[in-house]
Structures are given as C-alpha cells and as structure tokens.
VOPAGU-2260 file (C-alpha; in pm, 1 decimal, decimal comma):
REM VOPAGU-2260
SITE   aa  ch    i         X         Y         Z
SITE  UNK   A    0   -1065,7   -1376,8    3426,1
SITE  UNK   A    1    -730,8   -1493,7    3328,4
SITE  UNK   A    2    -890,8   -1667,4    3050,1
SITE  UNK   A    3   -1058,1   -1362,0    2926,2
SITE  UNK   A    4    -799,8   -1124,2    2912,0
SITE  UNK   A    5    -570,7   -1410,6    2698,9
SITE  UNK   A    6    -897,0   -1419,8    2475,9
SITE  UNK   A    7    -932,9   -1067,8    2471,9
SITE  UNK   A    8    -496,2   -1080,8    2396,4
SITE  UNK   A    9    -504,1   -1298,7    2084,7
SITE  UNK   A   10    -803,2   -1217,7    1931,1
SITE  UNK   A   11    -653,5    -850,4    1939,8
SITE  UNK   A   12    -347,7    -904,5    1833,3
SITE  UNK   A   13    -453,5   -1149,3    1536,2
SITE  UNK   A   14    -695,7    -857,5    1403,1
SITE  UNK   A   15    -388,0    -645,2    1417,8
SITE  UNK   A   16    -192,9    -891,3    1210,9
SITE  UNK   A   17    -491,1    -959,6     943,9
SITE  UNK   A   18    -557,3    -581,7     930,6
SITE  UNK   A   19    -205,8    -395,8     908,8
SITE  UNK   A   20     -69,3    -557,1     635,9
SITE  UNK   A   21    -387,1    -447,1     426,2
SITE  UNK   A   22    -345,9    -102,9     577,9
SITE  UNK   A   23      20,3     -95,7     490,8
SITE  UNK   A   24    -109,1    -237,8     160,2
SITE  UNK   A   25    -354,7      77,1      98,1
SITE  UNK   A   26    -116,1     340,5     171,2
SITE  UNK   A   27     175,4     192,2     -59,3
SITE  UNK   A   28    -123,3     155,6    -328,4
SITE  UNK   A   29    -249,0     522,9    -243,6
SITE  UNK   A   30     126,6     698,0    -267,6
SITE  UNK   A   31     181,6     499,8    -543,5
SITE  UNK   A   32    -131,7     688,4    -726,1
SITE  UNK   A   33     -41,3     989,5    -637,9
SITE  UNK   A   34     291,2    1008,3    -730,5
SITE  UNK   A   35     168,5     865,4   -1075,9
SITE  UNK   A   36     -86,1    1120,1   -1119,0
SITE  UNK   A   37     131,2    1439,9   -1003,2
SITE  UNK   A   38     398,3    1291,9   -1317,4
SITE  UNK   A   39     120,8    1272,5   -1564,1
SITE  UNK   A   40     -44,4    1557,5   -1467,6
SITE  UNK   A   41      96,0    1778,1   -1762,2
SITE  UNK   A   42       0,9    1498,5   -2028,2
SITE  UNK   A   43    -354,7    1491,2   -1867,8
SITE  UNK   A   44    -388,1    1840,9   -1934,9
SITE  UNK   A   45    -274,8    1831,1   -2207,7
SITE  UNK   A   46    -548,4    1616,2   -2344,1
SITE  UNK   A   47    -787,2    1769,0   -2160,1
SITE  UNK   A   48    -716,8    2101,0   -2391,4
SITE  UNK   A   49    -609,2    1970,8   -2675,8
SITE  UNK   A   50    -866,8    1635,8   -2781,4
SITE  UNK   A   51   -1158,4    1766,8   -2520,9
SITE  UNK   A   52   -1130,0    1487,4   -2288,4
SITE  UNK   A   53   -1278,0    1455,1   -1942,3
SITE  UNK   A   54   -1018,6    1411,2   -1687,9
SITE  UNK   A   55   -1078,5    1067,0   -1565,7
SITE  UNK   A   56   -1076,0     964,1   -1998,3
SITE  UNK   A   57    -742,2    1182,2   -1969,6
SITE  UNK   A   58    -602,6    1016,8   -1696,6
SITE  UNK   A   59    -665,4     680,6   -1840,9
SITE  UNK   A   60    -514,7     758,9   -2150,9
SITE  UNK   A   61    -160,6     912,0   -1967,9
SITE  UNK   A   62    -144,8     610,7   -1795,2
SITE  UNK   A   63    -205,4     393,2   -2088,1
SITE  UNK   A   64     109,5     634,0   -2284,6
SITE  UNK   A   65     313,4     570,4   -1978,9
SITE  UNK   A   66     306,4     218,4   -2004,4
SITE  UNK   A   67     335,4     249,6   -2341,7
SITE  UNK   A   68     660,3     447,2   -2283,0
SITE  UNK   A   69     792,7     198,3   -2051,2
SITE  UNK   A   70     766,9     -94,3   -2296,1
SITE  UNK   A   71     967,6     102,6   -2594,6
SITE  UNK   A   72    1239,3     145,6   -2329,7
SITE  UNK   A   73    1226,1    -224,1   -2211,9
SITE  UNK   A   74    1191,7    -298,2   -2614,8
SITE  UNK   A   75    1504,9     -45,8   -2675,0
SITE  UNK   A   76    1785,8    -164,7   -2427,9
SITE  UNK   A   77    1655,4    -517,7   -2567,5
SITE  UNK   A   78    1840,3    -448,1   -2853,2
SITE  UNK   A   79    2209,9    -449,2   -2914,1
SITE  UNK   A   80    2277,7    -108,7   -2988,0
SITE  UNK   A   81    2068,3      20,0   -2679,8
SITE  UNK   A   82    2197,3    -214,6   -2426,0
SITE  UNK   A   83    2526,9     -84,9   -2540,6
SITE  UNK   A   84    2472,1     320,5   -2515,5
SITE  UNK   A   85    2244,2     187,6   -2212,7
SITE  UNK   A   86    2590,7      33,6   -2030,8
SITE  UNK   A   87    2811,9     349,8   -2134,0
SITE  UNK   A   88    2506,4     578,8   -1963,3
SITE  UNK   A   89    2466,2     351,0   -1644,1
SITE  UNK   A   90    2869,6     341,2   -1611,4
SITE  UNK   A   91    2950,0     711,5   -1695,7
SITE  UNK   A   92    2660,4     889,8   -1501,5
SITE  UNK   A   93    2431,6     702,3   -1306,9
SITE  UNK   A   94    2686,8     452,2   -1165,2
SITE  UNK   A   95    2889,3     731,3   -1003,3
SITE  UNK   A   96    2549,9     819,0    -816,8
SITE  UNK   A   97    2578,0     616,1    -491,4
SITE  UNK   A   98    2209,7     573,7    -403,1
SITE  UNK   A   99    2119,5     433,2    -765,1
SITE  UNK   A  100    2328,0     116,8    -725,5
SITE  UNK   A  101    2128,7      34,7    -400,3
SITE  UNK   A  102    1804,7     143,4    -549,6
SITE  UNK   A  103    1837,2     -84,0    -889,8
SITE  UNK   A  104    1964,5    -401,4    -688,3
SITE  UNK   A  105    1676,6    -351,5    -434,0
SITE  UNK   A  106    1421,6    -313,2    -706,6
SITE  UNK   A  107    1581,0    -625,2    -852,2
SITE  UNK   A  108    1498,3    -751,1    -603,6
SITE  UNK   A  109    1205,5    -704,7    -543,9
SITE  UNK   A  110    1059,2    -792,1    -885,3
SITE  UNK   A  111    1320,6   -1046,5   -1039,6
SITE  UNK   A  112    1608,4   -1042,1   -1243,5
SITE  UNK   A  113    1925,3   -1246,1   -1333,8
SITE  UNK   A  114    2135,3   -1051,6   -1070,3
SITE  UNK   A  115    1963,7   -1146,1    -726,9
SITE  UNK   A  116    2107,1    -907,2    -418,6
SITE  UNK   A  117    2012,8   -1222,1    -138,8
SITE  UNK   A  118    2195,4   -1490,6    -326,2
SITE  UNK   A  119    2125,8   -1806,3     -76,3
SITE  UNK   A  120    1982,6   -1913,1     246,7
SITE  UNK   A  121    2152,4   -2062,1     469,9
SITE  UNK   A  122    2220,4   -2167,9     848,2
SITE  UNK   A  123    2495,5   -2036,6    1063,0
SITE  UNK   A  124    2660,7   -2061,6    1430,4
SITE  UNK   A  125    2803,5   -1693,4    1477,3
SITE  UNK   A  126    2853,8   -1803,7    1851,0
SITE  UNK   A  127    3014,7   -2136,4    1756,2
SITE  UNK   A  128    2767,8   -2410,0    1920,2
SITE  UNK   A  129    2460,5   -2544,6    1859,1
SITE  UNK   A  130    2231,9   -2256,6    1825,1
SITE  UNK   A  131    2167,0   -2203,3    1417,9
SITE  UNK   A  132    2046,8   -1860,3    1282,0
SITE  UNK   A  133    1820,0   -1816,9     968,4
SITE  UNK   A  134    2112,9   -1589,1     713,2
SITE  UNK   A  135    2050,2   -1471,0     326,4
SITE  UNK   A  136    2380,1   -1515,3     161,3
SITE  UNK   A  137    2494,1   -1196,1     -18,7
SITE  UNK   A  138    2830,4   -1233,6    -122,3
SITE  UNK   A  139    3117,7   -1499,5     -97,4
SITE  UNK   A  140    3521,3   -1446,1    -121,0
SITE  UNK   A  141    3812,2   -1666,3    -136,0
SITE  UNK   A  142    3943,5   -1562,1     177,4
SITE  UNK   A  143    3769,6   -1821,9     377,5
SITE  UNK   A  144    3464,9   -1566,6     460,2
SITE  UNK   A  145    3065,0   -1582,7     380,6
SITE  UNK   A  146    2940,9   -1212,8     402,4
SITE  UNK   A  147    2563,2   -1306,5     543,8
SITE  UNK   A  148    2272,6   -1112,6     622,7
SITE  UNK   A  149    2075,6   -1179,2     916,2
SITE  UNK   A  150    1717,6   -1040,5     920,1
SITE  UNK   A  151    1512,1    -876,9    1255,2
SITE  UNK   A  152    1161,6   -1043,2    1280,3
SITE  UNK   A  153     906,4    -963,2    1139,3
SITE  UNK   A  154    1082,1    -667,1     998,8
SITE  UNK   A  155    1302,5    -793,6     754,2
SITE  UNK   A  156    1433,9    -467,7     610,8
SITE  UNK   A  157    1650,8    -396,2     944,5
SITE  UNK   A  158    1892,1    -637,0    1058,1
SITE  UNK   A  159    2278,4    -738,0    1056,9
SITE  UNK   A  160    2568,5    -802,1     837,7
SITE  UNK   A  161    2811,6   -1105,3     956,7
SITE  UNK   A  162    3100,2   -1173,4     773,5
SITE  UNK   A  163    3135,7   -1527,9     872,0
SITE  UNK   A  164    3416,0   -1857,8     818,9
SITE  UNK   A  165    3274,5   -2088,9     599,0
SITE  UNK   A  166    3305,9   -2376,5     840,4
SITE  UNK   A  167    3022,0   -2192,6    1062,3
SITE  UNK   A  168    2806,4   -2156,0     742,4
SITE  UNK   A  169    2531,5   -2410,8     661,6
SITE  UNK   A  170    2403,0   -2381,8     301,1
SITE  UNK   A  171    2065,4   -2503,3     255,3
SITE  UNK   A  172    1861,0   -2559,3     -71,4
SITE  UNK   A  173    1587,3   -2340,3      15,6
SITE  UNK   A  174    1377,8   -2090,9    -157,8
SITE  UNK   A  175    1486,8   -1714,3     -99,4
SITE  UNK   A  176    1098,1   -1635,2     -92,8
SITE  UNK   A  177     977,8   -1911,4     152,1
SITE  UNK   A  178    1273,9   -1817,8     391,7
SITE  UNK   A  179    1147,9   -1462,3     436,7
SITE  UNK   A  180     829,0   -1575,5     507,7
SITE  UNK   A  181     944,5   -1769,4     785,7
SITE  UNK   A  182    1116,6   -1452,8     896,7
SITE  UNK   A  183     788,7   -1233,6     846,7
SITE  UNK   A  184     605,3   -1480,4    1033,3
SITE  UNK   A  185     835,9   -1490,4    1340,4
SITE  UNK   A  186     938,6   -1822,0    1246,9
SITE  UNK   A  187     655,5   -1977,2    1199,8
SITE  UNK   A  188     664,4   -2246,0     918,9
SITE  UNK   A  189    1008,0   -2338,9     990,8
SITE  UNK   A  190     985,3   -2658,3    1048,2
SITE  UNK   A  191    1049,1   -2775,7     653,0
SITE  UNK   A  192    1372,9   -2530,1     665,8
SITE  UNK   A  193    1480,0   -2732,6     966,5
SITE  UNK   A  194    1432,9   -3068,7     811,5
SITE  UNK   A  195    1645,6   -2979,5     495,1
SITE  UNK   A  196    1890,4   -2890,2     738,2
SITE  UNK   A  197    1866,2   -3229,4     949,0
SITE  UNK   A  198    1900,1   -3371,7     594,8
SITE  UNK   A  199    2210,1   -3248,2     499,1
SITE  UNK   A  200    2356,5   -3324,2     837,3
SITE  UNK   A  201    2266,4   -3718,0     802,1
SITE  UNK   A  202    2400,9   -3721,9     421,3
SITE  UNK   A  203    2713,4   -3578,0     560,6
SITE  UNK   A  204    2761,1   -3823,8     860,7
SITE  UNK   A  205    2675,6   -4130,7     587,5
C-alpha cells in the first residue's frame, strides 16, 4: 500500500511539473495576443475599411507594420543623433518615472543586453560556517560589502537581498543562466556548481 500511494505521489507530482510550465506557457502566450491585438485593433480596422481586407489578412498585416515599426526605432536610436535625443528623453521624462527603471533593467534582463541586472553567481556563508548559499551578485562597493541576491526555490522572482563582507562571498565562474536553473529545479544539477567551487578552494590552498 505504502508503495502505491508513493507511486501514486511521484507520478502526480511529475505530471504537475511537465504540465504547469506549459500551462503557464499558454497563458503568457494567450495575454500576450491579446494585448497585441486590442493595440492594433484601430490599424486592423483600418484596413479592413480602407484596402477591403478580411480581418485575419488585416491582422497579419498590423502585426507585420508593428514589427516593422519596432525595427525603425531599433534602426533610429542606432544612430548618433537618436541615441542622443533618445538619452535627453530617457533622462528628462522617463527616468524620473520610478517603475520604468525597474521595468527596462528587468526586460534587460530577460532578453540580453550590455547592462546585466544579476551581474555574478556566487557562494556565500551569511551565518559564517560551513553552510554555502546559491547568491546572484547585483552590485559591489568599496566599502568592504557585496549587495547579493538570494533566490526562493523554484520561484526565483521572490527572495532576499543580503548585503554581505566580501570575505563571506565566494565568486564562482558560472553561467547566470545555468545557476537559475539549478534554482528552478530545487537544486537539482548542482553538482557542477559545487565542483567549481571545490576548485577554487584547492587552487587557493596550493
């Protein structure tokens, strides 16, 4: 019986972990749609009056001009002169907004860039022995302090901030990317994070 109902146990709970994600996945995808569709609505009515166009031809066509819109703007703030007027905007107006600085360095992110908002991985003893803590580096000071952020499994949106002496702080050369998934995957996979670790502890002692 005991047996059974451990079967019963993992086999439930590792649907649960094949299917959520993909469920998660479908509802980003489906908000995602409509918020693109309810912004292009007006064009695709547009073009539905104006060149005669059935709607899904219109739709296709908005969201070709949108992406078409997108690249002149990416093309535009390539160039000097828009990168400059760009800078004065961002600085002036959209800078003094306090959401939008959290919202660009997040999608940054997210998707790549030259300024990265996790800057390092690293290892750290917040209680002073043995016990080591996967940490993202964020920011670093010449006080003596590492300002870390420590990630809740398998969540890693929520967590805490530590700002930590540098003595107690580990840096390891370790992807950002494979780190996380260690953390979405309750640790599992951590083994190769451990060993660079182990590494750099027998390079030091030598």
């Amino acid at each position: 019986m005991k047996k059974l109902n451990s079967f019963l146990r993992t086999t439930f709970f590792g649907g649960f972990l094949v299917v959520l994600p993909i469920i998660l996945l479908i509802l980003v995808l489906n908000w995602f749609y409509e918020f693109l569709i309810e912004n292009i609505r007006p064009i695709i009515n547009l073009l539905i009056q104006t060149a005669r166009m059935s709607e899904l031809i219109a739709a296709a066509v908005a969201v070709v001009i949108m992406l078409l819109l997108f690249f002149l703007v990416g093309l535009l703030v390539q160039t000097r002169l828009g990168k400059f007027f760009f800078e004065i905007f961002e600085e002036r107006l959209l800078k003094k907004i306090p959401i939008y600085r959290i919202i660009k360095e997040t999608v940054i992110q997210l998707f790549g860039g030259e300024k990265m908002i996790l800057k390092g991985v690293a290892l750290v003893r917040p209680f002073q022995n043995e016990t080591l803590i996967t940490a993202f580096i964020t920011d670093e000071s010449d006080n003596g302090y590492i300002t870390v952020f420590i990630p809740s499994a398998p969540a890693p949106t929520g967590g805490y901030i530590y700002h930590i002496k540098k003595e107690y702080v580990i840096k390891i050369n370790y992807p950002v990317e494979q780190a996380m998934r260690t953390v979405l995957s309750l640790g599992a996979g951590s083994k190769d994070f451990v060993a660079k670790f182990k590494e750099l502890e027998i390079s030091e002692k030598n």
